[in-house]
PQR file with spaces between the fields and no chain letter, atoms N, CA, C, O and H, PARSE charges and radii, in Angstrom:
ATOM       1  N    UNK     1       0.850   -1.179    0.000 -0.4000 1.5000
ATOM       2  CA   UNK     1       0.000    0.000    0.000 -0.0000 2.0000
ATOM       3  C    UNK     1       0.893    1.238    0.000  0.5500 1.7000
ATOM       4  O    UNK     1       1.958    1.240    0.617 -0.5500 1.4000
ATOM       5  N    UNK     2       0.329    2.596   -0.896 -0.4000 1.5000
ATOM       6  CA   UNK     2       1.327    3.730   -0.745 -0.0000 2.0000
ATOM       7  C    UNK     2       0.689    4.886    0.135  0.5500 1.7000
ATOM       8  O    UNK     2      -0.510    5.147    0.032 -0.5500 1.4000
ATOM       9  H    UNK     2      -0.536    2.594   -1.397  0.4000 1.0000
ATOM      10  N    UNK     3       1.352    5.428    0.824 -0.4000 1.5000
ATOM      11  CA   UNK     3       0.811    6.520    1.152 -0.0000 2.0000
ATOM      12  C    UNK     3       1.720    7.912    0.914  0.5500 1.7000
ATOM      13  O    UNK     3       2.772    8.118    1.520 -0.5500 1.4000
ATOM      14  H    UNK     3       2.326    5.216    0.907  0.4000 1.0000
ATOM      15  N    UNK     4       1.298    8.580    0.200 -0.4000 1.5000
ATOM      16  CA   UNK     4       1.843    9.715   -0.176 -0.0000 2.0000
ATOM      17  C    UNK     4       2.532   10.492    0.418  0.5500 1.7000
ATOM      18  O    UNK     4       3.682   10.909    0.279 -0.5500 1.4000
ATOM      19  H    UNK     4       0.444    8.413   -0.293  0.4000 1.0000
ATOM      20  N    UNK     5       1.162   10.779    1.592 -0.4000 1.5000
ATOM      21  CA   UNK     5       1.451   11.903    2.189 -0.0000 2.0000
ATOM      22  C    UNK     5       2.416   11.582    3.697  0.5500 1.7000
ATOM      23  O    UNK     5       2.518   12.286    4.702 -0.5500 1.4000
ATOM      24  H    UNK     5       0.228   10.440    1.705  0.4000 1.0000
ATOM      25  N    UNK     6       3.052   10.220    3.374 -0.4000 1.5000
ATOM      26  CA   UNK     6       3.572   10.432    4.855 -0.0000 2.0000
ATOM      27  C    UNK     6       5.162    9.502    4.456  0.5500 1.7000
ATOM      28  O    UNK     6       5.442    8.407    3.967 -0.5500 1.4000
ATOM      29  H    UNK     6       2.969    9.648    2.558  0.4000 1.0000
ATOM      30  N    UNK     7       5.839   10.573    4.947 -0.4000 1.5000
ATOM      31  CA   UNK     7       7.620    9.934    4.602 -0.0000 2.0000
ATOM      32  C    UNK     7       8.114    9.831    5.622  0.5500 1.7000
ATOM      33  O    UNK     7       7.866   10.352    6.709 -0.5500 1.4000
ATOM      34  H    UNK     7       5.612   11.462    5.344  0.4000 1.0000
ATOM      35  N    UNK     8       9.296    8.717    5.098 -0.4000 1.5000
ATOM      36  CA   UNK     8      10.418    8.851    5.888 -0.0000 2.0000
ATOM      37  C    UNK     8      11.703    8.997    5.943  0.5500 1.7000
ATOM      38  O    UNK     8      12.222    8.699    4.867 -0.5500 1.4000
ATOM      39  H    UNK     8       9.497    8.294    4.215  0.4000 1.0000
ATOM      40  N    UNK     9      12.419    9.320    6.717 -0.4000 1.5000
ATOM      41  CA   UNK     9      13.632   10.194    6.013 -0.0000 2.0000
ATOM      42  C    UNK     9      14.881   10.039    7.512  0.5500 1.7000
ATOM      43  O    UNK     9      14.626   10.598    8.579 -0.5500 1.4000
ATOM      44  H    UNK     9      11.998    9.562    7.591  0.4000 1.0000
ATOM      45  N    UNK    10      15.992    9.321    7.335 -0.4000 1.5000
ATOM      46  CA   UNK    10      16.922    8.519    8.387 -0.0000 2.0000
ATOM      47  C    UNK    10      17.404   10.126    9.138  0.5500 1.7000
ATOM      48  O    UNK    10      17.822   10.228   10.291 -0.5500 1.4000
ATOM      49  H    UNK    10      16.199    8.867    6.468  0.4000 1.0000
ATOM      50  N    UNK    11      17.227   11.251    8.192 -0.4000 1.5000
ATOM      51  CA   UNK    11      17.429   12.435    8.610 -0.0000 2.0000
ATOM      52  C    UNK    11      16.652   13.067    9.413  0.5500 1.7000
ATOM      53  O    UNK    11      17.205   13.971   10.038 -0.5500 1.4000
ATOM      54  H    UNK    11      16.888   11.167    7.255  0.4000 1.0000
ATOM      55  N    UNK    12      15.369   12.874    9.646 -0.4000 1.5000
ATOM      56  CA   UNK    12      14.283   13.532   10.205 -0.0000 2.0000
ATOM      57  C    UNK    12      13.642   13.072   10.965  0.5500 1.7000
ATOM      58  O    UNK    12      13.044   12.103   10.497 -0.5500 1.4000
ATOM      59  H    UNK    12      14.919   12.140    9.138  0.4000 1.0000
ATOM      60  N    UNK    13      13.364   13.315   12.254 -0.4000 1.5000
ATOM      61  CA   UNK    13      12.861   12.310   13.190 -0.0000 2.0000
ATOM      62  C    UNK    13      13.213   11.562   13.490  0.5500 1.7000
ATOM      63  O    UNK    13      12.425   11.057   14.290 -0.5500 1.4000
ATOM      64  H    UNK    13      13.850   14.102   12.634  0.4000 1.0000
ATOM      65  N    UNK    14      14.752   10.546   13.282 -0.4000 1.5000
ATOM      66  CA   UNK    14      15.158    9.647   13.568 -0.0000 2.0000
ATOM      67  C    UNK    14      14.551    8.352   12.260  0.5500 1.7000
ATOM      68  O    UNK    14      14.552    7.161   12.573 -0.5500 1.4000
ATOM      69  H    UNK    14      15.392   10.956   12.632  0.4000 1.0000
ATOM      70  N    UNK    15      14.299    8.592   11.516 -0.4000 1.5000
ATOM      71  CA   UNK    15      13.314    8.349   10.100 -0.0000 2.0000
ATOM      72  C    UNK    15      12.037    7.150   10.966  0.5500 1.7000
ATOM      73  O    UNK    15      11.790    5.965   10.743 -0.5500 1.4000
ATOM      74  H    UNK    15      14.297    9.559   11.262  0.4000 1.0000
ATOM      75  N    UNK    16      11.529    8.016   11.863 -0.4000 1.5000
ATOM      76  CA   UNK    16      10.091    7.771   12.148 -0.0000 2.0000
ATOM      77  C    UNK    16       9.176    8.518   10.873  0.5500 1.7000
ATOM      78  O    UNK    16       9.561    9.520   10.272 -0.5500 1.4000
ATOM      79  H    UNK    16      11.730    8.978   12.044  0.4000 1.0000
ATOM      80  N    UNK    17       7.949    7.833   10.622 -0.4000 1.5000
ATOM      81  CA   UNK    17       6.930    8.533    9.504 -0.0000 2.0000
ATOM      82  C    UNK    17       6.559    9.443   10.091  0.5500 1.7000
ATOM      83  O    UNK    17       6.137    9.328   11.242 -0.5500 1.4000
ATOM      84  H    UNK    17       7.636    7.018   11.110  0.4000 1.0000
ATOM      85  N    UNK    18       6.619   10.575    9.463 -0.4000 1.5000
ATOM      86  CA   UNK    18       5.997   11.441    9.041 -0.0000 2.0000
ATOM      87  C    UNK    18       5.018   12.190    8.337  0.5500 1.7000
ATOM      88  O    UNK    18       4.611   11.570    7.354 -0.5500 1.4000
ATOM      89  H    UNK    18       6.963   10.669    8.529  0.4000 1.0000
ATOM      90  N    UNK    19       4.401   13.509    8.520 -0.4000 1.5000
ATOM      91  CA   UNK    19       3.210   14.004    7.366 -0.0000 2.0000
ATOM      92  C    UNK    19       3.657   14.744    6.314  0.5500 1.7000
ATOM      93  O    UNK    19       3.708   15.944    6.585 -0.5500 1.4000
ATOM      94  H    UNK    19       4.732   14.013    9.318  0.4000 1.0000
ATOM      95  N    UNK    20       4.003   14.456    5.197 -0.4000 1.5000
ATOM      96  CA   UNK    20       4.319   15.425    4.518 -0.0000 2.0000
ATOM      97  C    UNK    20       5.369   15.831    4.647  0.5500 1.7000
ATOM      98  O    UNK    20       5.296   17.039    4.427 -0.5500 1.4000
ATOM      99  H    UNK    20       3.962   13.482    4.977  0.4000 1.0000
ATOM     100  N    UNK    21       6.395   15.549    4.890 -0.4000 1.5000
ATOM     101  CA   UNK    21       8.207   15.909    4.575 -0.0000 2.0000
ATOM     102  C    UNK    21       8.329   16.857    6.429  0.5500 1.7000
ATOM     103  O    UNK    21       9.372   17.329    6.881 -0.5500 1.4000
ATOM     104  H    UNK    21       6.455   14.567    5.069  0.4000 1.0000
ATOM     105  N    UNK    22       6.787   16.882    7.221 -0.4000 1.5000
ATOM     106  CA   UNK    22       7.289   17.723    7.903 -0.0000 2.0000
ATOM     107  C    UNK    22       7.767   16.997    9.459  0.5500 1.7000
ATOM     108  O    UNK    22       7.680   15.772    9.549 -0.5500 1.4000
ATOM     109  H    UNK    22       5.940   16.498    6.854  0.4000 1.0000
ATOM     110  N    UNK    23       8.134   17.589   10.334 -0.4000 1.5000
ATOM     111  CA   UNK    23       8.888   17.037   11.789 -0.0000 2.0000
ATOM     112  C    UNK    23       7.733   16.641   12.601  0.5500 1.7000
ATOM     113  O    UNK    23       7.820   16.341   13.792 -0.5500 1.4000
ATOM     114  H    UNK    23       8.205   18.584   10.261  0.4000 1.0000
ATOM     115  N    UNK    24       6.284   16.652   11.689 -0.4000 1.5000
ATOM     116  CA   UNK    24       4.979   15.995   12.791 -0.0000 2.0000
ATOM     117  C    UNK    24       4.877   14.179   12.286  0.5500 1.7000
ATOM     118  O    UNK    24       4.393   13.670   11.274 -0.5500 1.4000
ATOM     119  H    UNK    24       6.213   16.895   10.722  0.4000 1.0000
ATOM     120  N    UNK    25       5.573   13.550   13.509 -0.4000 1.5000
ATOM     121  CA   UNK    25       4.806   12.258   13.470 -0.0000 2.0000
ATOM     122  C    UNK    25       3.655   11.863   13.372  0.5500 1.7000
ATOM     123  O    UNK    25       2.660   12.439   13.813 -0.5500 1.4000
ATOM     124  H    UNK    25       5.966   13.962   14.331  0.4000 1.0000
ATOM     125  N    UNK    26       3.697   10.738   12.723 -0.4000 1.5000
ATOM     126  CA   UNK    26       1.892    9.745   12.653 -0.0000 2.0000
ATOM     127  C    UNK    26       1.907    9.788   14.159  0.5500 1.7000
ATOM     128  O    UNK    26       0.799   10.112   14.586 -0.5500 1.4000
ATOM     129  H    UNK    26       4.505   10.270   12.365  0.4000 1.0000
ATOM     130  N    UNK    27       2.776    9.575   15.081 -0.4000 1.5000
ATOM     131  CA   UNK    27       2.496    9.106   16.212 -0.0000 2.0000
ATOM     132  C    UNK    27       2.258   10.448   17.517  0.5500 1.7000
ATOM     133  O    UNK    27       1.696   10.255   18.596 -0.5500 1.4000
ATOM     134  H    UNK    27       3.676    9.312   14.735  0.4000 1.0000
ATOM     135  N    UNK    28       2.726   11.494   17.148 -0.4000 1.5000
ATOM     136  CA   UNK    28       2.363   12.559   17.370 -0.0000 2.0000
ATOM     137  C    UNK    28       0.563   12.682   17.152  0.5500 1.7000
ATOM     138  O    UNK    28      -0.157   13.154   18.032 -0.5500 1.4000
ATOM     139  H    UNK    28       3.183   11.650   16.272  0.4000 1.0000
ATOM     140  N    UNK    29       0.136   12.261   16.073 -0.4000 1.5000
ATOM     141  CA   UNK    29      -1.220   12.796   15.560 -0.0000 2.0000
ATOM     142  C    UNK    29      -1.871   11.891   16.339  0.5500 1.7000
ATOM     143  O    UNK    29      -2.494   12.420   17.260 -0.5500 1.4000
ATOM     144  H    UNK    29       0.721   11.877   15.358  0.4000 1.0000
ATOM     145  N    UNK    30      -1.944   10.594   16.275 -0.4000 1.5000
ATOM     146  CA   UNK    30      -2.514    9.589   16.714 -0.0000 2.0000
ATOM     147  C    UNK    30      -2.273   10.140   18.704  0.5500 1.7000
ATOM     148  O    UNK    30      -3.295   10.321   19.368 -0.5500 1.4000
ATOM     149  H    UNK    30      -1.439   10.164   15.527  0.4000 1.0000
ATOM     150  N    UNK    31      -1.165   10.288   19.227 -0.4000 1.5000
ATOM     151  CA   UNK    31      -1.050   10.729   20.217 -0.0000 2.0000
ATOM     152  C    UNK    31      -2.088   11.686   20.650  0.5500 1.7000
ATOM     153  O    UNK    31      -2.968   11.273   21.405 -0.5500 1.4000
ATOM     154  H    UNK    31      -0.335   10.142   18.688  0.4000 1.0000
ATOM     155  N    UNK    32      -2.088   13.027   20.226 -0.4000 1.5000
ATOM     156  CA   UNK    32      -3.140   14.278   20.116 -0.0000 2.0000
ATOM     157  C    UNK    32      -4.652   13.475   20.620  0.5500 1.7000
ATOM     158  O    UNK    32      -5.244   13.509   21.698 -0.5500 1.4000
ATOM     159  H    UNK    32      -1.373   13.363   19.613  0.4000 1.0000
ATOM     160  N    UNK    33      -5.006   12.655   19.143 -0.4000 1.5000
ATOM     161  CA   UNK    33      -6.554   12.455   18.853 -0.0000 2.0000
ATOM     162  C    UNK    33      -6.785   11.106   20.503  0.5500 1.7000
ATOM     163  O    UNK    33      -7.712   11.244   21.301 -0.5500 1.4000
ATOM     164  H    UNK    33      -4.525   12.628   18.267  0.4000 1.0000
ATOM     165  N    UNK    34      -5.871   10.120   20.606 -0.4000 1.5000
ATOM     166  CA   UNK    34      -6.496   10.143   22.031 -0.0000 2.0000
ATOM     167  C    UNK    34      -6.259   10.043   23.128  0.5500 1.7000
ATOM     168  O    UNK    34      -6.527    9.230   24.012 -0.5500 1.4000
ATOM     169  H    UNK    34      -5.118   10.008   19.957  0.4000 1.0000
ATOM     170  N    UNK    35      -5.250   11.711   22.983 -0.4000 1.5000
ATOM     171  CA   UNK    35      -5.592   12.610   24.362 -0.0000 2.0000
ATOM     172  C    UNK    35      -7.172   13.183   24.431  0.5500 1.7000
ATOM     173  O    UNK    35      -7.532   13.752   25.461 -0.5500 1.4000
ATOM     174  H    UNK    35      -5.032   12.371   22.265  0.4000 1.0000
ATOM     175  N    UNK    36      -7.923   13.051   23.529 -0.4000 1.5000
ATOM     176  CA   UNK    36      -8.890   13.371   22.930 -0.0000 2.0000
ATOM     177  C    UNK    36      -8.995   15.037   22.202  0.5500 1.7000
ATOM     178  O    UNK    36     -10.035   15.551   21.789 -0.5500 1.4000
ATOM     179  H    UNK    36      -7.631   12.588   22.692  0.4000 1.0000
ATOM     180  N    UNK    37      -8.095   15.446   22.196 -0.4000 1.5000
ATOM     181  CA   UNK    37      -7.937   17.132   20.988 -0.0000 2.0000
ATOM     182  C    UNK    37      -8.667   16.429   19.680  0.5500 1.7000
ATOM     183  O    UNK    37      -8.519   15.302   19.206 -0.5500 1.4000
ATOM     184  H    UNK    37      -7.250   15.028   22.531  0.4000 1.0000
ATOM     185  N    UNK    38      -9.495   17.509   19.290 -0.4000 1.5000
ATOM     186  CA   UNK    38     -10.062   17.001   18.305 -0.0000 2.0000
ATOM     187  C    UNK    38      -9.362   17.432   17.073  0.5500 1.7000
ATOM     188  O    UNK    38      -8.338   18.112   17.131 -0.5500 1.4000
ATOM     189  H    UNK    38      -9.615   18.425   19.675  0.4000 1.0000
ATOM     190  N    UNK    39      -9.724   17.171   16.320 -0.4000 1.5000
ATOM     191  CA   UNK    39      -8.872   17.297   14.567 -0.0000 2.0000
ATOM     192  C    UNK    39      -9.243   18.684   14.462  0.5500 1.7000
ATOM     193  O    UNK    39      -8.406   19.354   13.857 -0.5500 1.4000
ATOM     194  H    UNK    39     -10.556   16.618   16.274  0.4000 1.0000
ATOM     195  N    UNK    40     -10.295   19.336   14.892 -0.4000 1.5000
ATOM     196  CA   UNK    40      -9.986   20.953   14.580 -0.0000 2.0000
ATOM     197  C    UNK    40      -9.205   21.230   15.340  0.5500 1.7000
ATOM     198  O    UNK    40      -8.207   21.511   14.677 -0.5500 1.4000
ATOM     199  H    UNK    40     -10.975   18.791   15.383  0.4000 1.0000
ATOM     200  N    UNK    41      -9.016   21.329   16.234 -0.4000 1.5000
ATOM     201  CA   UNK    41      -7.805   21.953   17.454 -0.0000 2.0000
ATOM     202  C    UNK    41      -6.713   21.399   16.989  0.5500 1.7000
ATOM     203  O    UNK    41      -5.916   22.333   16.902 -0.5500 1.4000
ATOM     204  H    UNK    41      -9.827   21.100   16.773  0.4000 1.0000
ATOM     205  N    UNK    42      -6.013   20.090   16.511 -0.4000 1.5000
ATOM     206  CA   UNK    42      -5.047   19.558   15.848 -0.0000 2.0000
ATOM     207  C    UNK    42      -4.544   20.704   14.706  0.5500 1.7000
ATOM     208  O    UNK    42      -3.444   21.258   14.700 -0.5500 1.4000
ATOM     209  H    UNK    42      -6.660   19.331   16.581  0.4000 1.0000
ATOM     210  N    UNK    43      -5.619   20.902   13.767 -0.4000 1.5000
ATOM     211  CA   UNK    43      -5.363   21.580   12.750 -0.0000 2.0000
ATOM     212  C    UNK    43      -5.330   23.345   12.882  0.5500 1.7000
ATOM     213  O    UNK    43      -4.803   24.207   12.180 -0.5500 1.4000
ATOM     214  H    UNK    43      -6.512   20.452   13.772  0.4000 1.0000
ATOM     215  N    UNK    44      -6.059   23.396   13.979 -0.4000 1.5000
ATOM     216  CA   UNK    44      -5.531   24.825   14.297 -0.0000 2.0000
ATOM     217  C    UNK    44      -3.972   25.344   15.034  0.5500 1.7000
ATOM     218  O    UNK    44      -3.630   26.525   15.099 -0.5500 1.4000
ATOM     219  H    UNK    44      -6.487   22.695   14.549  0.4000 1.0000
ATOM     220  N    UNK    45      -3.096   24.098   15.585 -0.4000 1.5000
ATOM     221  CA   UNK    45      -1.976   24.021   16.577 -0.0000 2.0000
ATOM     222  C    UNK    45      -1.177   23.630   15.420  0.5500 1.7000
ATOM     223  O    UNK    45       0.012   23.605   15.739 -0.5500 1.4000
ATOM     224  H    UNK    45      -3.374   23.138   15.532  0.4000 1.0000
ATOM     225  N    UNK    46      -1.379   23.301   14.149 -0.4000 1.5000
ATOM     226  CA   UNK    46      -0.581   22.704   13.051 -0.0000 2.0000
ATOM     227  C    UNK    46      -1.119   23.305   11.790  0.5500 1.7000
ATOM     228  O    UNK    46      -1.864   22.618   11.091 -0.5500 1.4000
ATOM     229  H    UNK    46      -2.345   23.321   13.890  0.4000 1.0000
ATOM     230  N    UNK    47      -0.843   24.387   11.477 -0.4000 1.5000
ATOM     231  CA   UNK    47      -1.608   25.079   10.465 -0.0000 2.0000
ATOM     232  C    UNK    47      -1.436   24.509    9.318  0.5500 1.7000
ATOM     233  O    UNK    47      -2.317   24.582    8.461 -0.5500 1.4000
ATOM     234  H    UNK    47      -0.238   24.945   12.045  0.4000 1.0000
ATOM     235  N    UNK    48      -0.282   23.847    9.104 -0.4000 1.5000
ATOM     236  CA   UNK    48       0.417   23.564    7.727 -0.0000 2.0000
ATOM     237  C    UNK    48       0.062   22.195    7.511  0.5500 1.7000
ATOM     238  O    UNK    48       0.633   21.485    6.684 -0.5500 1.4000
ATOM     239  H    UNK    48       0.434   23.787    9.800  0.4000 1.0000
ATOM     240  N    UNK    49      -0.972   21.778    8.324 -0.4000 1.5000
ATOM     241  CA   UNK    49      -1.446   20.315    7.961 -0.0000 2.0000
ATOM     242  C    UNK    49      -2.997   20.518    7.341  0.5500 1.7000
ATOM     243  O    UNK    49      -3.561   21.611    7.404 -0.5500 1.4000
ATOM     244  H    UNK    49      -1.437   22.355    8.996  0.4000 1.0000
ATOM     245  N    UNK    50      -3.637   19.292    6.714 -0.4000 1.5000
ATOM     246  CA   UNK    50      -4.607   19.628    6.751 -0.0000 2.0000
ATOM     247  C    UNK    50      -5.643   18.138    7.173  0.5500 1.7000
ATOM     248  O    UNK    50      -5.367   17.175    7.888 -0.5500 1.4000
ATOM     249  H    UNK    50      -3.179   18.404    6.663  0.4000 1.0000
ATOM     250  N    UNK    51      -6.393   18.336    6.703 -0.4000 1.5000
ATOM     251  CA   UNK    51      -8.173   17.158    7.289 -0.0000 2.0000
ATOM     252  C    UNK    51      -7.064   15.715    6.801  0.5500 1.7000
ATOM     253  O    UNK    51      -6.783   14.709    7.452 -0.5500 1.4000
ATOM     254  H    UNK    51      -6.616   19.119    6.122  0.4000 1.0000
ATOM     255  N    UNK    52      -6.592   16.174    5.295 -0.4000 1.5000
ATOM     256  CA   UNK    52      -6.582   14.836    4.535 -0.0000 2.0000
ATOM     257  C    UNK    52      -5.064   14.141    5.213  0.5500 1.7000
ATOM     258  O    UNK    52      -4.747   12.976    4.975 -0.5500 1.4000
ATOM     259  H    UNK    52      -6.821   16.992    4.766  0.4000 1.0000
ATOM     260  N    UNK    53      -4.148   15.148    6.152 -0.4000 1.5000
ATOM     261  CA   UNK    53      -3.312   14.676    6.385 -0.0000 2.0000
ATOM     262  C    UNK    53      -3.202   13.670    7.694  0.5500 1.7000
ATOM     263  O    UNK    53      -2.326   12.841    7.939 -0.5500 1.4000
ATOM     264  H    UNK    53      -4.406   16.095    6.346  0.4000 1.0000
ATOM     265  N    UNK    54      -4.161   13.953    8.310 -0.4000 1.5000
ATOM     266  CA   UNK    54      -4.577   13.557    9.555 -0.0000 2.0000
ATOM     267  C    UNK    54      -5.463   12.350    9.443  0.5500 1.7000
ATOM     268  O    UNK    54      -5.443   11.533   10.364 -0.5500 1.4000
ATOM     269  H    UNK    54      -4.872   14.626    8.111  0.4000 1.0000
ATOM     270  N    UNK    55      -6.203   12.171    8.448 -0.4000 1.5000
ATOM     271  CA   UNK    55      -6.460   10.564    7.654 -0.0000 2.0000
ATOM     272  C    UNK    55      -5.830   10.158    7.222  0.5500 1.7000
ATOM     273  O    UNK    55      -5.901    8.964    7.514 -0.5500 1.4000
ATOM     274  H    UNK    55      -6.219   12.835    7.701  0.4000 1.0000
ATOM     275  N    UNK    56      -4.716   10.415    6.269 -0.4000 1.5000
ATOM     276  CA   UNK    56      -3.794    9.272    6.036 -0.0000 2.0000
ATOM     277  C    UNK    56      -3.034    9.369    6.996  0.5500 1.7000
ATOM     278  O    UNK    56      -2.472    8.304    6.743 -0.5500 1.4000
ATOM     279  H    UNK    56      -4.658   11.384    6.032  0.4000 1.0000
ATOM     280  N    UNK    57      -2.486    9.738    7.942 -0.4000 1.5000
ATOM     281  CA   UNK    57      -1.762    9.072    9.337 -0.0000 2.0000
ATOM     282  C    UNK    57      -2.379    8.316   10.361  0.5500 1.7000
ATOM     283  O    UNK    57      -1.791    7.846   11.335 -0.5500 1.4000
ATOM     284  H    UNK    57      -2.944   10.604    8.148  0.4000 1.0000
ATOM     285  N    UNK    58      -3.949    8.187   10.031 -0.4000 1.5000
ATOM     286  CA   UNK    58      -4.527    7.223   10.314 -0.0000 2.0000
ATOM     287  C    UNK    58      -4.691    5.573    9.610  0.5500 1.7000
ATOM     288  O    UNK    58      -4.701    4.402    9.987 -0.5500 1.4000
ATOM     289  H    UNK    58      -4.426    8.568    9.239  0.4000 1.0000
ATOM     290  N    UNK    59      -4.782    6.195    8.631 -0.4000 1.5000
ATOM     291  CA   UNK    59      -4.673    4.796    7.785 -0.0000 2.0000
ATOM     292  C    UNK    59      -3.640    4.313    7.417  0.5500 1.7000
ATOM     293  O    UNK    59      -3.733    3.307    6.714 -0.5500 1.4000
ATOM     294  H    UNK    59      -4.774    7.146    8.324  0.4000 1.0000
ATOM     295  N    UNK    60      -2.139    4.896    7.781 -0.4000 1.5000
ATOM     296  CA   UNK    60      -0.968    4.544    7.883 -0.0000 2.0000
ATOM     297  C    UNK    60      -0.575    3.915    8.751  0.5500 1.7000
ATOM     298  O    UNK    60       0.245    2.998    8.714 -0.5500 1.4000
ATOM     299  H    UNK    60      -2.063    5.714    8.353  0.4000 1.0000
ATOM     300  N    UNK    61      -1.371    4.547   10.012 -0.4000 1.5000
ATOM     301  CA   UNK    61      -1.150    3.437   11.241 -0.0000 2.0000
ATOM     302  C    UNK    61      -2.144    2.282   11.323  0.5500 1.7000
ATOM     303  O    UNK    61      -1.624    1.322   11.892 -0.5500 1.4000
ATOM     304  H    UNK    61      -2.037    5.292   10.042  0.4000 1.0000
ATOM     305  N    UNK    62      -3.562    2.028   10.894 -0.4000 1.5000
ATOM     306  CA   UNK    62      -4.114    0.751   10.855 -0.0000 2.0000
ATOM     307  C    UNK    62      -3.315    0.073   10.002  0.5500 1.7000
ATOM     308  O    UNK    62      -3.087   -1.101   10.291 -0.5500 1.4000
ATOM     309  H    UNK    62      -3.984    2.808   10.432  0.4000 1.0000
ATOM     310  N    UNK    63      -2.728    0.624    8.804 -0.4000 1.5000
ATOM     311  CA   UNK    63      -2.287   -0.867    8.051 -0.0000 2.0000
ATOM     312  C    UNK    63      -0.952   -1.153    8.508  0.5500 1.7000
ATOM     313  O    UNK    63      -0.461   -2.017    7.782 -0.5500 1.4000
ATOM     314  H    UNK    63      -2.914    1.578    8.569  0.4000 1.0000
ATOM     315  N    UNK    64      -0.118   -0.756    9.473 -0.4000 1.5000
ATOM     316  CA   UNK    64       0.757   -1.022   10.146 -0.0000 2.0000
ATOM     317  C    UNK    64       0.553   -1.666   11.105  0.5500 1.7000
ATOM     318  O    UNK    64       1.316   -2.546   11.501 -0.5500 1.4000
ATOM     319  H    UNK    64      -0.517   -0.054   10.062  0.4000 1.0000
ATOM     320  N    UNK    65      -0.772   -1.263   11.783 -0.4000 1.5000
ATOM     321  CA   UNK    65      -0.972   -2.173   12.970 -0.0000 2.0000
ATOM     322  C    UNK    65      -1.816   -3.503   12.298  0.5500 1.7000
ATOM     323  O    UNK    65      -2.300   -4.112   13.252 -0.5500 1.4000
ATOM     324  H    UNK    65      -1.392   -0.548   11.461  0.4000 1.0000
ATOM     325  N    UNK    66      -2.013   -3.878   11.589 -0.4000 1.5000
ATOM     326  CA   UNK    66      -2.842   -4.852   10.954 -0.0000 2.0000
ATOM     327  C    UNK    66      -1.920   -6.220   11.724  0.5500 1.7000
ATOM     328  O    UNK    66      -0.722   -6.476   11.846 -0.5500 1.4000
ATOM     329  H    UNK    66      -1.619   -3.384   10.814  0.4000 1.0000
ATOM     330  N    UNK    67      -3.360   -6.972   12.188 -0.4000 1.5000
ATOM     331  CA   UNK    67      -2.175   -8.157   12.559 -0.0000 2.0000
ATOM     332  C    UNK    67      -2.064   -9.143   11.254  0.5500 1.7000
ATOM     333  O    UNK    67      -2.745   -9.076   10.231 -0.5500 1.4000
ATOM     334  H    UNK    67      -4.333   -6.764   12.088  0.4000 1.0000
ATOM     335  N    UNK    68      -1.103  -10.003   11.542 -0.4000 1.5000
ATOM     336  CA   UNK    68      -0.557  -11.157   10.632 -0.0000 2.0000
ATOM     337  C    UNK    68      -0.397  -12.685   11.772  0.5500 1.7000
ATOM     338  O    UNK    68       0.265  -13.002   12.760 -0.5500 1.4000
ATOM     339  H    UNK    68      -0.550  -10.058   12.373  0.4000 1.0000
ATOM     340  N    UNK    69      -1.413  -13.272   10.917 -0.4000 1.5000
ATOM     341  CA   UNK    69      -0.431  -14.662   11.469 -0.0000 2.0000
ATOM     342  C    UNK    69       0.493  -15.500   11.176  0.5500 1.7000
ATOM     343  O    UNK    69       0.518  -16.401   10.337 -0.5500 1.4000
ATOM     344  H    UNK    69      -1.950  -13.015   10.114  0.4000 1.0000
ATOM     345  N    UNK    70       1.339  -15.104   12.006 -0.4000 1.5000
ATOM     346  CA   UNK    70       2.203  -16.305   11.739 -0.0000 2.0000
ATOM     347  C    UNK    70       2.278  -17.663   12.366  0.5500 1.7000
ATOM     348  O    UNK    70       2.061  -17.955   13.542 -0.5500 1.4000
ATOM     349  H    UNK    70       1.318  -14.372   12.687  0.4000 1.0000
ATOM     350  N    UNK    71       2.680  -18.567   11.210 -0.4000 1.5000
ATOM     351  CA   UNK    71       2.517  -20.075   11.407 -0.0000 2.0000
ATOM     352  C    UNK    71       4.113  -20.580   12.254  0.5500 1.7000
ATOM     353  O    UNK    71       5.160  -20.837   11.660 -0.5500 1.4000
ATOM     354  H    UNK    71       2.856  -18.331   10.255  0.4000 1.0000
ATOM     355  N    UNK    72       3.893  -20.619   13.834 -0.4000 1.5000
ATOM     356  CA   UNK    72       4.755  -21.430   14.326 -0.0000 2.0000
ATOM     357  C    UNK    72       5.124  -22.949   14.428  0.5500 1.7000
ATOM     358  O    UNK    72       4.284  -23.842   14.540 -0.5500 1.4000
ATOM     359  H    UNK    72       3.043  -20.410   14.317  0.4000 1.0000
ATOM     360  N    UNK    73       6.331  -23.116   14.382 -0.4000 1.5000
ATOM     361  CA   UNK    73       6.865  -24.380   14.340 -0.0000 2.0000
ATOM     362  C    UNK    73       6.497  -24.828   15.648  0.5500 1.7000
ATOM     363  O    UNK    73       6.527  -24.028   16.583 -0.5500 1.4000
ATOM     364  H    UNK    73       7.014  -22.391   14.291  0.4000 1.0000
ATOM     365  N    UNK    74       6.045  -26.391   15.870 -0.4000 1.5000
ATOM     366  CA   UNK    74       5.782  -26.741   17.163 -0.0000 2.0000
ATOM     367  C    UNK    74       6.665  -28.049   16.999  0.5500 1.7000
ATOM     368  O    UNK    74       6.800  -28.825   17.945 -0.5500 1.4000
ATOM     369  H    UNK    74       6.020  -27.041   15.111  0.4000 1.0000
């Protein structure tokens, strides 16, 4: 899966993902929403983000957190 709007970079953040080339983590955002700040207050404390950036750092983190099974040897 691609997501556009969120990079990473061994330079920036320690190359944790990011929104948009900028120094706000997915995990920053996800952090915010449940402290419970809502996505307008998010986007008013982060001007340079917007609605759509704050959904794909959501859906960056479900398909990261997606589980997998794996088949152990017994």
């Amino acid at each position: 899966m691609k997501f556009p709007g969120i990079t990473r970079d061994p330079r920036v953040m320690d190359g944790r993902a990011c929104v948009r080339d900028t120094r706000v983590t997915v995990a920053t955002i996800l952090g915010l929403l449940a402290e419970g700040h809502s996505q307008r207050v998010i986007l008013e404390n982060y001007s340079y983000l917007t609605s759509e950036d704050i959904r794909e750092a959501l859906t960056y983190c479900a398909w990261r957190m997606e589980e997998q099974e794996i088949q152990l040897s017994t």
